[in-house]
KOLLO-992155 format. One line per field, with one value per residue (C-alpha): residue in three letters; x, y, z. Coordinates in nm, 2 decimals. Example, Ala and Ser with C-alpha at 12.3 -4.5 7.8 and 13.67 -1.06 7.14 Angstrom:
r = ALA,SER
u = 1.23,1.37
v = -0.45,-0.11
w = 0.78,0.71
//
This chain:
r = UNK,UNK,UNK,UNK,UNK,UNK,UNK,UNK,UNK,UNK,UNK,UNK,UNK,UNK,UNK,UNK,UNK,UNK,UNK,UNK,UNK,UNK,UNK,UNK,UNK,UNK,UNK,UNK,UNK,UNK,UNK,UNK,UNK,UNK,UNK,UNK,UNK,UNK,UNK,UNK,UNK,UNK,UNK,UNK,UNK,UNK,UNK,UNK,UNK,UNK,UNK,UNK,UNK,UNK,UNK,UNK,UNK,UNK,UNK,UNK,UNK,UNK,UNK,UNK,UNK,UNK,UNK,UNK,UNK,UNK,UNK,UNK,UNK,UNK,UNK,UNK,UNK,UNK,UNK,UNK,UNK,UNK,UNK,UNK,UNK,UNK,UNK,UNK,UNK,UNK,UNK,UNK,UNK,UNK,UNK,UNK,UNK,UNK,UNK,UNK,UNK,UNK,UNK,UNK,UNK,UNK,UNK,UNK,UNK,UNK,UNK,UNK,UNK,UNK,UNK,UNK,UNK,UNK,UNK,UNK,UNK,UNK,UNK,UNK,UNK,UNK,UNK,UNK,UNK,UNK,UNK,UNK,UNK,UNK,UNK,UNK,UNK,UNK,UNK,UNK,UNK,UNK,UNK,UNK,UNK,UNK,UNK,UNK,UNK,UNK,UNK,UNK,UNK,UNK,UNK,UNK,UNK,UNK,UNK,UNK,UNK,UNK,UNK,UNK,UNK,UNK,UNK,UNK,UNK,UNK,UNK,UNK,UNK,UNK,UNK,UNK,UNK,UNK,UNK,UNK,UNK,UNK,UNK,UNK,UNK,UNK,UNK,UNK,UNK,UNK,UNK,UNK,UNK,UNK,UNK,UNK,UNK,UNK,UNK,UNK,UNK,UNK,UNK,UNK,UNK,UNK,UNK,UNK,UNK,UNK,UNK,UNK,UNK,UNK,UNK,UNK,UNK,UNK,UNK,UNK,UNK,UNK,UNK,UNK,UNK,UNK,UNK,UNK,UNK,UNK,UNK,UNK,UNK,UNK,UNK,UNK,UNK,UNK,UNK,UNK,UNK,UNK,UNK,UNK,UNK,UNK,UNK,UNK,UNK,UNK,UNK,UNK,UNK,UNK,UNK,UNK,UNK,UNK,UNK,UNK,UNK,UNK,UNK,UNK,UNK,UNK,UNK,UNK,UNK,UNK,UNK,UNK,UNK,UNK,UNK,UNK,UNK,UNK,UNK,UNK,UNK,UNK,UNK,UNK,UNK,UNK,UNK,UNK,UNK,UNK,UNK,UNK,UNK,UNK,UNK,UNK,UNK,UNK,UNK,UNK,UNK,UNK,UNK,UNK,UNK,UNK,UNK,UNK,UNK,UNK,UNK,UNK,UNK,UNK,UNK,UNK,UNK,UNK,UNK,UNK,UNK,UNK,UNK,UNK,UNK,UNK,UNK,UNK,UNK,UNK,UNK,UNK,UNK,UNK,UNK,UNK,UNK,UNK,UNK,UNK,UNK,UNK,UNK,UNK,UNK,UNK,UNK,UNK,UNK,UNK,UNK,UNK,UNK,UNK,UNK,UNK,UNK,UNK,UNK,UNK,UNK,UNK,UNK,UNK,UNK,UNK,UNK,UNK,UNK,UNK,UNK,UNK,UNK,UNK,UNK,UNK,UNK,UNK,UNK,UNK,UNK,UNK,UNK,UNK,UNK,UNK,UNK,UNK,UNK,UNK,UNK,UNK,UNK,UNK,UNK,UNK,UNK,UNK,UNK,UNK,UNK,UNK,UNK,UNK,UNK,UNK,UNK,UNK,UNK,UNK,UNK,UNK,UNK,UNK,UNK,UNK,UNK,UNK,UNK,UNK,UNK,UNK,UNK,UNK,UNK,UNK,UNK,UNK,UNK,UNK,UNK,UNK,UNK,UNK,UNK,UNK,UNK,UNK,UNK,UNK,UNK,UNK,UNK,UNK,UNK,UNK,UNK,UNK,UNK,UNK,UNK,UNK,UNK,UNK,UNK,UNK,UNK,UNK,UNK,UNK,UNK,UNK,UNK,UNK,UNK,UNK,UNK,UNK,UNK,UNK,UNK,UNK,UNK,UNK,UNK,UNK,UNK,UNK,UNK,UNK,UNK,UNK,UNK,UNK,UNK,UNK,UNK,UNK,UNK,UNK,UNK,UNK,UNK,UNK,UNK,UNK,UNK,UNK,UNK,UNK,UNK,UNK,UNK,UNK,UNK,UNK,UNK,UNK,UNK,UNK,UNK,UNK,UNK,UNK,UNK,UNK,UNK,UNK,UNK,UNK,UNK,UNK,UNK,UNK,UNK,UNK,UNK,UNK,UNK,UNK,UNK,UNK,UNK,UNK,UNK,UNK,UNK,UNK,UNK,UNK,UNK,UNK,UNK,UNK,UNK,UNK,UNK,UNK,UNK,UNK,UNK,UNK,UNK,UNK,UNK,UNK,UNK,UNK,UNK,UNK,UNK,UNK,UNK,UNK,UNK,UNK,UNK,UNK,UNK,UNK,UNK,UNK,UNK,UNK
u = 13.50,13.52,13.78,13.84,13.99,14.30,14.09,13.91,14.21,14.39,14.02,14.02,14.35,14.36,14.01,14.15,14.42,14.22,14.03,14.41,14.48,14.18,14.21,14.60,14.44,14.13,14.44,14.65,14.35,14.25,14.65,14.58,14.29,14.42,14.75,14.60,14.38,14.64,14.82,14.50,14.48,14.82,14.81,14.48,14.74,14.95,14.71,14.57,14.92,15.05,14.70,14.87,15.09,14.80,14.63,14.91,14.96,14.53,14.54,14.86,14.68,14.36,14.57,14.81,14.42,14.33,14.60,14.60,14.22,14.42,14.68,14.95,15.18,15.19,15.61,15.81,16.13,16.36,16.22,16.17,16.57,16.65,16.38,16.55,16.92,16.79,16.62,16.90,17.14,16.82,16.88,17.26,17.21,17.62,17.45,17.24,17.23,17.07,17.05,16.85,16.93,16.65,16.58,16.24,15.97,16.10,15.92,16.10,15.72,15.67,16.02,15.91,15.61,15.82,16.09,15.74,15.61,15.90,15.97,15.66,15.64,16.00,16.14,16.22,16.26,16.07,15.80,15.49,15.41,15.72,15.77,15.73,15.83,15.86,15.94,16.10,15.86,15.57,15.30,14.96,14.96,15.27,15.06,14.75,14.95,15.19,14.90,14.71,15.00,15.19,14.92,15.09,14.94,14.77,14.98,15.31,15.29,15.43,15.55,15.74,15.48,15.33,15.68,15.75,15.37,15.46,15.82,15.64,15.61,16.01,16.10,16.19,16.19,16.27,16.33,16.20,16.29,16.22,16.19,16.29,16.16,16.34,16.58,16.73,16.46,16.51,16.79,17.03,17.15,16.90,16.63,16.29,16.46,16.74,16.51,16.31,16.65,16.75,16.45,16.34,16.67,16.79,17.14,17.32,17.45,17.48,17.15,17.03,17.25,17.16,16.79,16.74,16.66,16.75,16.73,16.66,16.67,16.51,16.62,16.71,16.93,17.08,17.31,17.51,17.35,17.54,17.86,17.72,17.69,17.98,18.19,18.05,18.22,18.08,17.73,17.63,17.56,17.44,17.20,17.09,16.74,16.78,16.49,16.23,16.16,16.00,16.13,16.18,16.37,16.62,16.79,16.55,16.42,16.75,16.80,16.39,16.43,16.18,16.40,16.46,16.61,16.38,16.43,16.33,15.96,15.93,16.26,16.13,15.75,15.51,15.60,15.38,15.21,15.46,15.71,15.86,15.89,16.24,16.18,15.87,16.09,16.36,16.18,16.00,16.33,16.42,16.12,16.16,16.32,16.03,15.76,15.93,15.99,15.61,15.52,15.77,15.58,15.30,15.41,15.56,15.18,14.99,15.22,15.27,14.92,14.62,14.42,14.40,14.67,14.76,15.06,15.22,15.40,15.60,15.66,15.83,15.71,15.48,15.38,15.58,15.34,15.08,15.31,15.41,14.99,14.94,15.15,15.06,14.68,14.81,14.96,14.77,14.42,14.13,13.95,14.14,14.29,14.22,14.46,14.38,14.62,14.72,14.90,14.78,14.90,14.98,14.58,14.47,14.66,14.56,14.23,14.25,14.51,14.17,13.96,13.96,14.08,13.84,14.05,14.45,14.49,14.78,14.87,15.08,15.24,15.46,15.71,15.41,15.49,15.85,15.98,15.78,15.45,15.32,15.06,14.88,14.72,15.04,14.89,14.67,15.00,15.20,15.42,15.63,15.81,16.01,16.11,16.48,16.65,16.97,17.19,17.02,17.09,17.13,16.91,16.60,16.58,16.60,16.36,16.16,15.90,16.17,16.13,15.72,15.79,16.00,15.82,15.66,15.37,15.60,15.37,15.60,15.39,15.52,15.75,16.00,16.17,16.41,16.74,16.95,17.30,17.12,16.98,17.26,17.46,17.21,17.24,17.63,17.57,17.31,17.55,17.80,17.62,17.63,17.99,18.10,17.88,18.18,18.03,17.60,17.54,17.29,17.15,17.52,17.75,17.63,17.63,17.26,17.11,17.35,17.66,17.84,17.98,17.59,17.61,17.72,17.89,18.03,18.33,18.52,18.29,18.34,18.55,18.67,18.56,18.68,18.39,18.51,18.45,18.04,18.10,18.24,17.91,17.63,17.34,17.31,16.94,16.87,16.56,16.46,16.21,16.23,15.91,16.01,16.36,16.08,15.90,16.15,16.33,15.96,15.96,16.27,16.32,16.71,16.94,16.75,16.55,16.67,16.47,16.32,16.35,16.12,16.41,16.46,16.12,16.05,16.04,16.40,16.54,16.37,16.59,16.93,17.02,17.29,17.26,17.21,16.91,17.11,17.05,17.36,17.50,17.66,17.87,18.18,18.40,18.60,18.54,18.39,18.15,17.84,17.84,17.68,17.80,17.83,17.70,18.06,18.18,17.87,18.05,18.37,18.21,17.95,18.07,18.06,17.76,17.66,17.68,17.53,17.30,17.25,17.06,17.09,17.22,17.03,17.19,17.10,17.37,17.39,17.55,17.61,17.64,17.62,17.24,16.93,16.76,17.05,16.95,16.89,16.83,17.05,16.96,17.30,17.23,17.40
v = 10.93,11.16,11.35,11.32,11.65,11.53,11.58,11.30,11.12,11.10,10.95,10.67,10.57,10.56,10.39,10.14,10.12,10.08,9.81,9.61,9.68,9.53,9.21,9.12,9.20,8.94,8.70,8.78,8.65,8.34,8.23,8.30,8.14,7.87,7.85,7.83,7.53,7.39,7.45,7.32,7.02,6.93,7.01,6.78,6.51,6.56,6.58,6.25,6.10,6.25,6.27,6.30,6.56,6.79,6.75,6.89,7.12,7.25,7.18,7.40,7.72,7.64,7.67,8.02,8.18,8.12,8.26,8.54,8.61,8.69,8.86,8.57,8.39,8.05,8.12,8.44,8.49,8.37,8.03,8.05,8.12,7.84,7.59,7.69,7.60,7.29,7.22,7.30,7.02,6.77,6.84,6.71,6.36,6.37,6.47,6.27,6.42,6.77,6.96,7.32,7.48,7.70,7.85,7.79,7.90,8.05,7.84,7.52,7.38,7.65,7.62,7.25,7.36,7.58,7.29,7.02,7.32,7.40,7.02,7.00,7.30,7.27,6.99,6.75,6.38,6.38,6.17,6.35,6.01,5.96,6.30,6.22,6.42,6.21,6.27,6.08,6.25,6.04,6.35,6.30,6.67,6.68,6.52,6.74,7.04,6.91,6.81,7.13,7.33,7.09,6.86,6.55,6.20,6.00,5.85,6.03,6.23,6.03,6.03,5.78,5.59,5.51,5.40,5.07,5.02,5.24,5.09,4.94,5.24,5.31,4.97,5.03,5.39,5.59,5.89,6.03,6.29,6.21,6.52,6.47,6.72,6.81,6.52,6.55,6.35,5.91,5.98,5.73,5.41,5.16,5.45,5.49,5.70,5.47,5.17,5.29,5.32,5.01,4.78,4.95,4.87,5.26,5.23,5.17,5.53,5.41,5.30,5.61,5.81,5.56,5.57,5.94,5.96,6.26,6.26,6.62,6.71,7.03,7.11,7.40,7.20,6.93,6.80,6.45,6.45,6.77,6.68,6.30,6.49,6.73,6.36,6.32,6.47,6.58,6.40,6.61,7.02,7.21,7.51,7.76,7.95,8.32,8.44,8.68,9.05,9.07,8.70,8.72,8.45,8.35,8.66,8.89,8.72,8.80,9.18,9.25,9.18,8.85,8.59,8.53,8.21,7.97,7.76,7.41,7.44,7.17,7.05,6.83,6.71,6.94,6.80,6.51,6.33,6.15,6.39,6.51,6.94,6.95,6.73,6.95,7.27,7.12,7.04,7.35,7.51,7.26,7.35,7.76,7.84,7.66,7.84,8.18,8.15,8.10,8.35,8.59,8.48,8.61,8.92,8.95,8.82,9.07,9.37,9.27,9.16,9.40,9.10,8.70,8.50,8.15,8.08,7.72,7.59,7.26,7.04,6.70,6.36,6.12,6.30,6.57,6.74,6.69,6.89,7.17,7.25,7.23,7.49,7.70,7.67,7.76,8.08,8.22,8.15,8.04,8.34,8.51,8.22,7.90,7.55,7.30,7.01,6.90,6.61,6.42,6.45,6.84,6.79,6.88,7.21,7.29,7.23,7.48,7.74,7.77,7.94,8.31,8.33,8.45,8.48,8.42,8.05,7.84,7.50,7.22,6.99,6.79,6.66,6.87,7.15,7.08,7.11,7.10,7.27,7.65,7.83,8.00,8.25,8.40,8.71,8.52,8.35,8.54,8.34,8.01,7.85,7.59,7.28,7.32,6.98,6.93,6.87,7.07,6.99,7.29,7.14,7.03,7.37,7.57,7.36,7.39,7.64,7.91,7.74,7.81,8.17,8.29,8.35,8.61,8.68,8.70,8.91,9.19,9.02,8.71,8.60,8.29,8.14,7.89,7.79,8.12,7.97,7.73,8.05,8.23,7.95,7.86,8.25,8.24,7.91,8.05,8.32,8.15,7.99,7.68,7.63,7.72,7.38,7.27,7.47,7.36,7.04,6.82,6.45,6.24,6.20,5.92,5.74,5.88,5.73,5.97,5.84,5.73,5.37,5.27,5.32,5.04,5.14,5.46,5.43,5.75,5.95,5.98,6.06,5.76,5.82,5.65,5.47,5.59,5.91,5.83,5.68,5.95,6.16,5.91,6.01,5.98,6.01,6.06,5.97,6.03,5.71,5.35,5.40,5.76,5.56,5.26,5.52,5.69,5.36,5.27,5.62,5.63,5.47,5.35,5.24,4.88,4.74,4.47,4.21,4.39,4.72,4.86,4.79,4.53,4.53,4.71,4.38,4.22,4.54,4.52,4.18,4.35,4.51,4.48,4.43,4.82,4.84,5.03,4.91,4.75,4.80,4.55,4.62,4.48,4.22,4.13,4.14,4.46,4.38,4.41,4.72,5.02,5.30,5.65,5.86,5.98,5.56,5.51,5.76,5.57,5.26,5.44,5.27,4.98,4.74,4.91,4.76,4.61,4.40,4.63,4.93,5.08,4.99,5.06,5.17,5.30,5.49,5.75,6.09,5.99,5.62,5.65,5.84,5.65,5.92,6.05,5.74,5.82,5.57,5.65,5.51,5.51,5.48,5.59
w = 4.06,4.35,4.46,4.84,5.02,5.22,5.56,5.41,5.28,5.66,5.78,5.52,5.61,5.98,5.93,5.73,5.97,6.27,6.12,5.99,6.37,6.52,6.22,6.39,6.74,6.68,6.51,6.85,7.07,6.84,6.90,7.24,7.32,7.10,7.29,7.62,7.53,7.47,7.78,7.96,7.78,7.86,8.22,8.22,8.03,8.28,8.60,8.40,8.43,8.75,8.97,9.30,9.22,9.07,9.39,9.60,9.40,9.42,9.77,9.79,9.59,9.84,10.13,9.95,9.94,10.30,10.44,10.19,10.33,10.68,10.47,10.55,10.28,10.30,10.31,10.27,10.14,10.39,10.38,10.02,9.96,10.19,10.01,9.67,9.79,9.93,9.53,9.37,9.61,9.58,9.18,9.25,9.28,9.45,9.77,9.94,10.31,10.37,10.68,10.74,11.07,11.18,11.52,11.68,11.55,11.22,10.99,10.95,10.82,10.59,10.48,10.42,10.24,9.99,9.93,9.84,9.61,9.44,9.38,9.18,8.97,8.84,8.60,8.90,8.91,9.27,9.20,9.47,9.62,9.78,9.94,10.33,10.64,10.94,11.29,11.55,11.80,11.94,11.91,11.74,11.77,11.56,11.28,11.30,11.27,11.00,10.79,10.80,10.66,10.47,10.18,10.10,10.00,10.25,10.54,10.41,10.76,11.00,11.36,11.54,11.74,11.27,11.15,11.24,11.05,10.77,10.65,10.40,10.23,10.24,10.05,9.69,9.70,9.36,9.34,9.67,9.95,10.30,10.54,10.86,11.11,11.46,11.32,11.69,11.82,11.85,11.58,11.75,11.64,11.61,11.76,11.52,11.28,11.22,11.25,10.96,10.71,10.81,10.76,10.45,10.32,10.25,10.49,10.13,9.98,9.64,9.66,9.76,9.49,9.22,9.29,9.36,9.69,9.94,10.30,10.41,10.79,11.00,11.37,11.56,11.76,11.57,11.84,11.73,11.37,11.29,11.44,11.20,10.87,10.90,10.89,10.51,10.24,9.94,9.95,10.21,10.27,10.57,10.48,10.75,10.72,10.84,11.05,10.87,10.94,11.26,11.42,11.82,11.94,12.20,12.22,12.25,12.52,12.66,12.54,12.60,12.99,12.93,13.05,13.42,13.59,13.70,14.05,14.16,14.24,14.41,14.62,14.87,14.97,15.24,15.60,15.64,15.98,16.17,16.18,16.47,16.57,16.45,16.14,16.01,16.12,15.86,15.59,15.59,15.61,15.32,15.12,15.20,14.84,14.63,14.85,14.79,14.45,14.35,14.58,14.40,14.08,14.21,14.29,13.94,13.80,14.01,13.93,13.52,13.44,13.39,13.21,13.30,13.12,13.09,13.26,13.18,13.45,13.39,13.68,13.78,13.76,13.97,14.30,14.29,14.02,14.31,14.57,14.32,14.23,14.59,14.65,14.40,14.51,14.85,14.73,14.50,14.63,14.43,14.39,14.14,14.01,13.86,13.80,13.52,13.49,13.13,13.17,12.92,12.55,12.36,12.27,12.67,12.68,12.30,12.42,12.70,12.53,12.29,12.54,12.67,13.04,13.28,13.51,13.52,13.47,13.54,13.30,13.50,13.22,13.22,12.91,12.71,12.49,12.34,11.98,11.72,11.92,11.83,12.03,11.83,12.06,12.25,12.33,12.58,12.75,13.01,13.24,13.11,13.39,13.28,13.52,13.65,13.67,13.89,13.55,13.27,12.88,12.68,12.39,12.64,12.79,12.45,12.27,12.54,12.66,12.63,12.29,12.27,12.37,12.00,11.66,11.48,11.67,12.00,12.30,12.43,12.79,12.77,13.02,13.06,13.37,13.29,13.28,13.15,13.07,12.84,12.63,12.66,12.46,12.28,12.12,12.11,11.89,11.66,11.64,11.51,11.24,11.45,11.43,11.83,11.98,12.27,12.56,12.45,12.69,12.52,12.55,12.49,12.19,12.04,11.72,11.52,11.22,11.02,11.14,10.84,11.01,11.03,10.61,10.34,10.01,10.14,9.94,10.04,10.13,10.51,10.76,11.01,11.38,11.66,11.84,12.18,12.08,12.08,12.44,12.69,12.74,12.89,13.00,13.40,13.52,13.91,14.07,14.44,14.40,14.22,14.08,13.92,13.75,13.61,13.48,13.32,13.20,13.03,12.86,12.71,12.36,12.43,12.10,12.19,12.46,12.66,12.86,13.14,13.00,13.29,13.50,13.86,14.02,14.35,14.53,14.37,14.49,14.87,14.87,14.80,15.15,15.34,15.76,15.78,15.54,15.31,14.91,14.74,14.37,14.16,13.89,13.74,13.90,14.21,14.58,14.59,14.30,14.52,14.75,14.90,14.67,14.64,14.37,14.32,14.27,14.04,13.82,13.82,13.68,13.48,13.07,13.29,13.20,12.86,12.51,12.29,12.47,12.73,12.69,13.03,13.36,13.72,14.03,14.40,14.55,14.88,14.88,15.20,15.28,15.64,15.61,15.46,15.36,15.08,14.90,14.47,14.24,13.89,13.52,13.33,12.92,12.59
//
């Protein structure tokens, strides 16, 4: 036998070592490899038994690697932390009723996207079928936009105009969460929202605690339903999203110098043929603010702008959208700029915000362009000049295009007119964590599909609320025409439509003069019942008329009743 030296020795050793090493190395991987075939078959046991949710889940990773191609996540933290809080209450089956307060544009729908995800991956009870976000807007755009960023099953995207078709898919719900995005919108009783609850049966708490189901709702300004689900006690929670690095919103609109007050565009009509000098002298006189304000705005355009923009430009209803682009034409001249009107649905002015500008373009809309829309391309928009109505609501004015103008790829260019007290509360608000609401004027107090009367089986859980309480603060909508107040009466989805609910017709109301030619009211009871009123009497009497049969009531009235031409026509609803 030979001897080895001990040079030799050490080799055979750590030989024989390396080999043991690479024997429990070779062992390591066979567990491995064995371990993760196991894992694969029982994720393809489980995407056997649970199809739908494995495709969310794929179509989920699909969409994380775009938006990692353009270096985008598909949510960051700040919605991520909210998403997680809102899990973890949607894991207590005591609460029920979820709202997440969010400022525009801060990622409500990825915040959405995060909850869904989350949902899924962990050891929840949410069966993926019946995870629906719905909205109480009437926006096919709404749906595109929603779908692209948030995969769900088939049809469980839904806007207003879909749900009365759809509640089919509500009945016998199990455990389920329905999203409810900008939950201010048709949110009152017996409104689409409400609607929905009720005919698929889900109005019952205990049903909804004993069967699961969570009702989660997204706004930025949640109006009634907050001051609705702070009256619950402990089945419901308020969560609010903090912005992520880099958010502009409201207030630096305010503290960047973008923010300026907007004026009434529009005023009065052009003087027309017919009238005399000292008419036409008035009217222009009359008519002298609007013309000065656009051609401030030009000014401002010409000095800001090195490159053509859009500039969006919001303007009233019927004819008057007609004076306002008339004027603007006048102005500004065709040469160097162009006008495209987009008042057809969000999908005209997504259509035209696609394009490069030639040549600075201005955008008339209308109601256009309101919660719930993004432009993707800011850096191509300049001015926003929101429409100033004679009684503005703090809610309609922030969600508005001030609304459009905040995010996270927020032009230092981009420039909004509109109504500055609105903003300015608006930021106090936020500020407070949405607890300081007395001085932020929005659409009414009135009963919404969270208002815990409208519920069955709430057993303690809520706080009484006196009815009248849901009655002071109507709504009180003044026209210069009859066929504007039709319009607007046709528009409007009110708590429920009566007979007639595009209001008298032109002719009835041609028949209800007095001697003078002035138009009468009538309202209420007594001698005086029929009259020529005031704007200031119509207020008296305005409860008077409304309740549960009645969705609205329709008055002319004068600011002065001894002049014709002071004549407004006034929708009064709750």
């Amino acid at each position: 036998m030979a001897a080895y030296s001990p040079t030799e020795y050490r080799r055979i050793i750590e030989e024989m070592g390396r080999l043991e090493q690479q024997a429990r190395d070779a062992e390591r991987r066979a567990r491995d490899a064995e371990q993760r075939a196991r894992d694969a078959e029982q994720r393809a046991r489980h995407a056997e038994q649970h199809p739908e949710k494995a495709k969310i889940l794929k179509d989920i990773n699909k969409l994380r690697k775009e938006e990692k191609k353009h270096g985008r996540d598909i949510y960051y933290k700040n919605q991520k932390a909210t998403a997680l809080e809102v899990c973890e209450s949607i894991a207590n089956f005591a609460i029920v009723f979820l709202m997440v307060l969010a400022v525009c544009q801060s990622g409500k729908t990825g915040c959405m996207l995060a909850i869904i995800e989350i949902l899924l991956r962990s050891n929840s009870e949410v069966s993926a079928e019946h995870i629906f976000v719905i909205t109480g807007l009437s926006d096919k755009e709404w749906v595109a936009q929603t779908k692209r960023r948030i995969p769900l099953p088939e049809g469980n995207v839904i806007h207003r105009g879909q749900l009365k078709r759809k509640t089919h898919l509500f009945e016998n719900l199990k455990n389920a969460v329905i999203i409810v995005d900008e939950c201010h919108i048709a949110c009152k009783d017996k409104m689409s929202v409400d609607n929905i609850l009720q005919q698929a049966g889900l109005k019952d708490l205990q049903y909804l605690k004993k069967n699961n189901i969570t009702i989660v709702e997204f706004s930025a300004t949640p109006n009634s339903t907050l001051d609705d689900i702070e009256d619950w006690k402990t089945c419901s929670k308020k969560c609010i999203m903090k912005p992520g690095d880099g958010y502009k919103g409201h207030k630096a609109l305010i503290d960047d110098n973008r923010l300026f007050q907007a004026e009434d565009l529009f005023i009065a009509d052009n003087p027309e043929a017919g009238l005399t000098k000292k008419q036409e002298k008035a009217r222009k006189k009359q008519i002298k603010p609007a013309n000065d304000a656009i051609k401030d705005l030009k000014d401002f355009i010409e000095k800001r702008y090195r490159k053509p923009r859009y500039h969006i430009i919001r303007t009233p209803h019927t004819t008057k959208c007609d004076t306002v682009m008339m004027r603007f034409s006048g102005i500004f001249g065709s040469e160097k700029f162009a006008f495209v009107p987009c008042f057809g649905e969000e999908e005209s002015l997504m259509k035209e915000l696609a394009k490069v500008p030639d040549k600075h373009t201005f955008l008339f809309i209308k109601e256009t362009a309101r919660c719930a829309v993004t432009f993707d391309r800011k850096d191509l928009i300049g001015v926003l000049y929101e429409r100033m109505p004679k009684n503005p609501k703090h809610d309609v004015i922030v969600q508005g295009l001030a609304g459009r103008a905040c995010g996270y790829d927020v032009d230092d260019d981009m420039i909004v007119f509109s109504n500055v007290e609105s903003i300015e509360r608006y930021v106090a608000m936020v500020e407070s964590n949405f607890t300081e609401r007395d001085g932020f004027k929005h659409s009414g107090k009135k009963k919404t599909h969270l208002h815990n009367s409208l519920w069955r089986n709430t057993e303690g859980e809520s706080v009484e609320v006196k009815e009248e309480d849901y009655f002071d603060d109507l709504v009180i909508a003044m026209f210069d025409r009859i066929e504007e107040a039709r319009t607007y009466i046709k528009n409007t989805e009110f708590p429920h439509k009566a007979v007639g609910a595009r209001g008298p017709s032109v002719k009835s109301w041609e028949k209800k003069k007095d001697k003078r030619g002035f138009y009468l009211s009538t309202s209420g009871k007594g001698k005086n019942k029929t009259k020529v009123r005031t704007f200031d009497e119509i207020y008296q009497i305005r409860k008077w008329g409304l309740d549960d049969t009645h969705a609205f009531t329709f008055h002319p009235c004068y600011e002065d009743i001894t002049k014709k031409n002071t004549l407004k026509w006034c929708v009064i609803h709750r």
